[in-house]
C-alpha positions as CSV (number, residue, x, y, z in Angstrom):
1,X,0.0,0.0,0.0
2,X,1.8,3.2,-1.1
3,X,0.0,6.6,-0.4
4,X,1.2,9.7,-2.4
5,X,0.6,12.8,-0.9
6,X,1.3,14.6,2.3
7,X,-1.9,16.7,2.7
8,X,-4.5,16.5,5.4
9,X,-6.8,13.9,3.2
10,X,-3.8,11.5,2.8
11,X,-3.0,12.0,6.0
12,X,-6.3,10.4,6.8
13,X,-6.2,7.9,4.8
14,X,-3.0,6.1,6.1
15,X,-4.4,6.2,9.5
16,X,-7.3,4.2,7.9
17,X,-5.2,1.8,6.0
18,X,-3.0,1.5,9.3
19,X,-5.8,-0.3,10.9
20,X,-5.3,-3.7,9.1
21,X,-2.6,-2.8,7.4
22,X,0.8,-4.3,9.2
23,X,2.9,-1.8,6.6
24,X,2.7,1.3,3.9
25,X,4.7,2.9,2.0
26,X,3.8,7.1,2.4
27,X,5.9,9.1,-0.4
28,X,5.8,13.0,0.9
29,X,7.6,15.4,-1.3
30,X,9.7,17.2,1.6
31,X,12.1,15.7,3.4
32,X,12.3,17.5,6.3
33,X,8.5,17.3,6.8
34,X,9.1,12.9,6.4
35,X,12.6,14.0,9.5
36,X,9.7,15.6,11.8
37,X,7.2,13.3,11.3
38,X,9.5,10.2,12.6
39,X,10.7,12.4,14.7
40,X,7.0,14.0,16.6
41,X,5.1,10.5,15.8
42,X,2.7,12.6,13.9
43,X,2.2,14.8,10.6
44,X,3.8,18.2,11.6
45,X,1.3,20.2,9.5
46,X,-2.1,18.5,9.3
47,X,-4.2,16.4,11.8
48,X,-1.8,16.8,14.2
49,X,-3.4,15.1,16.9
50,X,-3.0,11.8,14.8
51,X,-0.1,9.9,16.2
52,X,1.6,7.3,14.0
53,X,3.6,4.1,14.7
54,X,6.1,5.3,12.2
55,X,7.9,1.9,12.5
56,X,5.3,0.8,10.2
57,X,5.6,3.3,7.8
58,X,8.6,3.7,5.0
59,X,8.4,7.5,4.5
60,X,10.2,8.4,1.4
61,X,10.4,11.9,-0.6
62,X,11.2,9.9,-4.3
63,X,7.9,9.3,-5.8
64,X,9.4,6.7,-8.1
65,X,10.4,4.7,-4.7
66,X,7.6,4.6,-3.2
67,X,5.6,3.4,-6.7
68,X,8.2,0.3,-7.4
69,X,7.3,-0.7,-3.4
70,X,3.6,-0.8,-3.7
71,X,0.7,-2.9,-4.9
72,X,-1.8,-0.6,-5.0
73,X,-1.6,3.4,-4.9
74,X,-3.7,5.9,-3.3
75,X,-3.3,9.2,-5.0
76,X,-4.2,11.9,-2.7
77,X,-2.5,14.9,-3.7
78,X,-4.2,18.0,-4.8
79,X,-5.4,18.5,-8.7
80,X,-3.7,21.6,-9.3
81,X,-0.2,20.1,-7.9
82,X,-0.7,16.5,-9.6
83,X,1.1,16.7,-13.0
84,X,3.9,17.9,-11.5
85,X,4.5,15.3,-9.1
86,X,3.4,12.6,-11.2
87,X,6.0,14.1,-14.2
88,X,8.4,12.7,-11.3
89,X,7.6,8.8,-12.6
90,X,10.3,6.9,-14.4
91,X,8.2,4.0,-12.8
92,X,5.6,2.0,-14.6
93,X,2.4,1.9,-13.0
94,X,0.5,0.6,-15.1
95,X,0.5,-3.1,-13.3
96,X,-0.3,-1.2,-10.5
97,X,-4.1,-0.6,-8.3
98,X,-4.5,3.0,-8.7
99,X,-6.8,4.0,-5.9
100,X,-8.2,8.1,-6.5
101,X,-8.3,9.9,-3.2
102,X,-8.8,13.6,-5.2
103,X,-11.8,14.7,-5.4
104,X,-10.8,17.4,-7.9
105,X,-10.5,17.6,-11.7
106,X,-6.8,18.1,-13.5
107,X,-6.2,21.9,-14.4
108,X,-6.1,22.9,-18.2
109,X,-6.5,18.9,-19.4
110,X,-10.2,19.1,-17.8
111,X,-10.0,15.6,-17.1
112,X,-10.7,13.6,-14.0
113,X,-8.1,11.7,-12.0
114,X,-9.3,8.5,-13.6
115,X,-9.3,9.9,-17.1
116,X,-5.8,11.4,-16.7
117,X,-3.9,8.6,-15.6
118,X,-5.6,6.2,-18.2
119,X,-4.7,8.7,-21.5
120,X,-1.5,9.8,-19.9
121,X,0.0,6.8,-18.4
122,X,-1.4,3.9,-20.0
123,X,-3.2,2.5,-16.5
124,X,-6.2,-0.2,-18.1
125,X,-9.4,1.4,-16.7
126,X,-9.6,-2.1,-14.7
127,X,-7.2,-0.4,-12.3
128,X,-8.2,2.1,-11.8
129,X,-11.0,3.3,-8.4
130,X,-12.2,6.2,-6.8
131,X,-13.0,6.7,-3.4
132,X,-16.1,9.1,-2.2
133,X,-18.2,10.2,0.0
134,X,-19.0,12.2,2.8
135,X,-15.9,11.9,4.6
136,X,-13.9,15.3,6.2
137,X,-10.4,14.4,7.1
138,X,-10.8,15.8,10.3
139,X,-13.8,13.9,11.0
140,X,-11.6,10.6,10.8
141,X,-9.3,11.7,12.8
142,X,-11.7,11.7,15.7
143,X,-13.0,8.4,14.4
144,X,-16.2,9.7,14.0
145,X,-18.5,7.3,11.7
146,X,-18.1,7.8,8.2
147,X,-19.7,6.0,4.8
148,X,-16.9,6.0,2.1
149,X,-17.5,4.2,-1.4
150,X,-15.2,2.6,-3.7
151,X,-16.2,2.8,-7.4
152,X,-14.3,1.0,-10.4
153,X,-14.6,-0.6,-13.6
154,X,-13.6,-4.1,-11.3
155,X,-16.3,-5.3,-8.9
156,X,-13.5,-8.0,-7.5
157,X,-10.9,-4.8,-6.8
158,X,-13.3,-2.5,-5.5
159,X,-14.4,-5.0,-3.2
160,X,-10.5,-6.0,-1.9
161,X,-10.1,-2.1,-1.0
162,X,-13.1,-1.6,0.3
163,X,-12.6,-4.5,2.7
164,X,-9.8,-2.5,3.5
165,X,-10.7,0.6,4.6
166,X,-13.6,-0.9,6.4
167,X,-13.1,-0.4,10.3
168,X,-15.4,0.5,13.4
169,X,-15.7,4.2,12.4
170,X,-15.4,3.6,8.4
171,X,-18.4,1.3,6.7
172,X,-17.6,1.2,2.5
173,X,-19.8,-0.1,-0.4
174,X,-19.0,-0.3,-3.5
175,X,-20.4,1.1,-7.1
176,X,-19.5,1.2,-10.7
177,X,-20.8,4.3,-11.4
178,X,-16.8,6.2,-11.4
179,X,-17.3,8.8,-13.8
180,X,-20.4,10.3,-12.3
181,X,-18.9,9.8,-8.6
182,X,-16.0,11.5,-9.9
183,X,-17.6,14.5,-11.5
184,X,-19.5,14.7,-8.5
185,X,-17.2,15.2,-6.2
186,X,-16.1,18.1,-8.3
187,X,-19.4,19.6,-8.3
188,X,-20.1,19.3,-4.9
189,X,-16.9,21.6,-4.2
190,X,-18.1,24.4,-6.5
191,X,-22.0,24.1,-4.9
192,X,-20.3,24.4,-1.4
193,X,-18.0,27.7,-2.5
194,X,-22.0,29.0,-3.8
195,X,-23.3,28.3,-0.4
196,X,-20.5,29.5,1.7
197,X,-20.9,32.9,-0.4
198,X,-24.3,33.1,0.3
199,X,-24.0,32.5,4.1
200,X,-21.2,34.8,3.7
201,X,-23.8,37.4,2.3
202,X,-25.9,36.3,5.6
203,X,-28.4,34.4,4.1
204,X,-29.7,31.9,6.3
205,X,-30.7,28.1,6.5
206,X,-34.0,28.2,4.9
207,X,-32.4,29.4,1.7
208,X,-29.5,27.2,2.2
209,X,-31.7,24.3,1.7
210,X,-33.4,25.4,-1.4
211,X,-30.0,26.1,-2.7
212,X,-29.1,22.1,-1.9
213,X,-32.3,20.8,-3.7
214,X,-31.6,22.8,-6.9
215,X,-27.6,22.0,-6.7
216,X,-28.4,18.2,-6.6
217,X,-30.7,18.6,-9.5
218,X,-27.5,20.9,-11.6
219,X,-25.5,18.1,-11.0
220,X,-28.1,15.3,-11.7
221,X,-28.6,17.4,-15.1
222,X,-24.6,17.3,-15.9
223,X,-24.1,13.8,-15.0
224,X,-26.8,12.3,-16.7
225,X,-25.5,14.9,-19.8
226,X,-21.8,13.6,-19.4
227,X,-22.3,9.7,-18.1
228,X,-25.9,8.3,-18.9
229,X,-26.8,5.4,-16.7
230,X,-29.0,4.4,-14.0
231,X,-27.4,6.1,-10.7
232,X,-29.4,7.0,-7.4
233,X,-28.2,11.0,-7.1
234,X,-29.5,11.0,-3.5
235,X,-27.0,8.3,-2.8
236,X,-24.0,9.5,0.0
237,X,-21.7,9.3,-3.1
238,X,-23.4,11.8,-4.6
239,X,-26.2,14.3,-2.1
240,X,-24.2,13.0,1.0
241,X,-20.7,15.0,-0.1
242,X,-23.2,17.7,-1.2
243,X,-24.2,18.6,1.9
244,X,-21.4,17.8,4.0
245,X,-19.0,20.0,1.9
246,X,-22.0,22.8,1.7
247,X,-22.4,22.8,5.4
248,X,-19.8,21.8,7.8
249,X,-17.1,24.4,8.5
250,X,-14.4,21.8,8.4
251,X,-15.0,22.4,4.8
252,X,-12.9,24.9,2.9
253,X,-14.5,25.4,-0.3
254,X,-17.5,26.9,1.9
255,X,-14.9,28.5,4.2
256,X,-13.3,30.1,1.0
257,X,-17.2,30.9,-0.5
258,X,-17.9,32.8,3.3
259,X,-14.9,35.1,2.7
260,X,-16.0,36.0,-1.0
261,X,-19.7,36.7,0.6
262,X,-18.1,38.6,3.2
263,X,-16.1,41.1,0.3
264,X,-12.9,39.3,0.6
265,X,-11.3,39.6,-2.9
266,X,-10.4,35.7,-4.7
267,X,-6.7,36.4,-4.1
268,X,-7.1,37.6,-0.7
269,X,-9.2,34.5,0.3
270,X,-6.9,32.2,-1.7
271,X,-4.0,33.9,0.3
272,X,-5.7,33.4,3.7
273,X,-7.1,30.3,3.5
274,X,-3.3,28.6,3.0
275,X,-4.7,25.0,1.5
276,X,-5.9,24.2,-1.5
277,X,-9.3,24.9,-2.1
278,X,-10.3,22.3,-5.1
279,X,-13.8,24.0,-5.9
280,X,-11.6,27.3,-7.3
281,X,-10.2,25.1,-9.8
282,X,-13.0,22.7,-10.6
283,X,-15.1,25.7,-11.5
284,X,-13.2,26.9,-14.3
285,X,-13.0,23.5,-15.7
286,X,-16.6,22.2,-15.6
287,X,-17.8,25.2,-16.9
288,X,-15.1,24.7,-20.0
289,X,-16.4,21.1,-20.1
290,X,-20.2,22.4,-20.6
291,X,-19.1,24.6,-23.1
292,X,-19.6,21.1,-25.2
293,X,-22.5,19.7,-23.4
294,X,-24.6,22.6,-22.7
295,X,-26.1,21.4,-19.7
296,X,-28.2,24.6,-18.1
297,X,-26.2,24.8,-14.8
298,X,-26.6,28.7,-13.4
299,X,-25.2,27.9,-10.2
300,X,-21.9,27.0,-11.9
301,X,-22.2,29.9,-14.1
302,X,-22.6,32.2,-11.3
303,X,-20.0,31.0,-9.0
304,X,-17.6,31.2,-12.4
305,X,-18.6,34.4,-13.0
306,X,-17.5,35.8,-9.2
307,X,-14.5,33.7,-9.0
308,X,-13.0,34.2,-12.8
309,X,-15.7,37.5,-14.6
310,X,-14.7,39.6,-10.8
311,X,-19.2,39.4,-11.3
312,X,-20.4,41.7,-7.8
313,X,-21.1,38.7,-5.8
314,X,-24.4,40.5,-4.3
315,X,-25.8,41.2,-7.7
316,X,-24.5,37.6,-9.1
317,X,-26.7,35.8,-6.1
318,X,-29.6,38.2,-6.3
319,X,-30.1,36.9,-9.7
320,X,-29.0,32.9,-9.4
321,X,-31.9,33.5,-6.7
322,X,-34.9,34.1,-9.5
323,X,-34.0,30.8,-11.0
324,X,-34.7,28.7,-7.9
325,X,-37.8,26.9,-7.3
């Protein structure tokens, strides 16, 4: 098991693979992040209060290492950062399990994860999975009870992880469905920016949940637009990580959305918030993605409009507001 990524969601992640798994394999890019975390017992700049038996883990800051060492992969490292660590490979991966952590889209390709590695690096869409759901890092580090799901093209490999990551505070299912879970994840992030700008703009909870039921049906328009096929949208793959994202304030796509409500310029809330916010970047690409499709999605357009137009963000809302129902 080799995780790649040294970010609060991979963070997570090896604590939940630690559970049954005796080893891993954790490449982090920096090596005097890997020094303090052997040293401390614990990741010295996210979920801190996670401590590690890091006699079980074989930290390493070569990429290539930690890929020729593992069976399977979990990517967790940020879209807008993942070409440039993956540009790193000399390794072949392509007999690998590629496990998707990301719940972003890659900048400028507009493709997801999945799609990415399959055109880019040859990995046979049989390897590749995608794990979802409503599932805050910070939440599992309290080992608080979280539903994750494992999608792939494999039923037999989505089923080995999934057994995998299952524990007392993690229950897993499995789906097929890893396009649309995957493209949901990315619309869920720019849904949660519109609702943090909204509650940023002080509207309250009665809207919120008008803004939820017309979100859902956006991204049950795009989907079905992008991936037809049966799917059940109110599924926790799918409405679950919609609301969690659009309402808890461990989430920082509705964190960033609040400061824009609250007249923070993008840059200024980009510079503040210090993490990568995935919705930012997800934005621009869906809506360059429905430039083909031509799926009516206003609250897309109005959060791109804010984030890339510089659209008032009062005026923008006002607006997206006549087209609820």
């Amino acid at each position: 098991m080799g995780i790649l990524g040294g970010g609060s969601w991979a963070t997570a992640i090896a604590k939940i693979f630690l559970e049954k798994e005796q080893e891993i394999n954790w490449y982090m890019r920096r090596d005097d992040r890997i020094e303090e975390f052997r040293e401390l017992g614990h990741n010295p700049a996210y979920l801190t209060d996670v401590s590690f038996d890091v006699s079980r883990i074989h930290f390493s800051s070569d990429i290539n290492e930690t890929v020729l060492e593992s069976d399977i992969l979990v990517l967790a490292i940020p879209s807008p950062y993942l070409k440039s660590h993956l540009q790193k490979l000399t390794t072949d991966i392509k007999g690998k399990v590629l496990l998707s952590a990301t719940k972003g889209i890659v900048p400028d390709e507009n493709m997801t994860i999945s799609e990415y590695v399959h055109e880019c690096y040859g990995m046979p869409d049989e390897n590749i999975l995608v794990v979802s759901g409503p599932s805050h890092a910070e939440e599992i580090a309290l080992e608080r009870l979280t539903y994750l799901t494992i999608a792939g093209h494999d039923a037999q490999k989505a089923a080995c992880v999934a057994q995998k990551m299952a524990n007392h505070y993690v229950l897993t299912s499995t789906s097929n469905d890893i396009v649309g879970i995957e493209y949901g994840a990315v619309l869920k992030n720019i849904y949660a920016i519109c609702a943090g700008i909204y509650y940023g703009q002080k509207f309250g909870d009665n809207f919120h949940a008008v803004l939820m039921s017309n979100a859902i049906r956006e991204a049950q328009r795009f989907l079905s637009a992008i991936s037809p096929g049966e799917r059940n949208i109110a599924n926790s793959a799918y409405l679950g990580d919609l609301l969690v994202t659009s309402y808890s304030n461990f989430s920082r796509n509705r964190v960033f959305g609040t400061m824009i409500g609250r007249g923070y310029s993008v840059k200024a809330a980009q510079v503040e918030m210090e993490m990568v916010v995935e919705g930012y970047y997800g934005t621009k690409c869906i809506h360059e993605i429905n430039e083909r499709y031509k799926v009516d999605m206003p609250i897309l357009n109005a959060v791109y409009n804010i984030l890339y137009n510089k659209a008032n963000a009062r005026t923008e809302l006002k607006e997206l507001t006549k087209k609820f129902n």
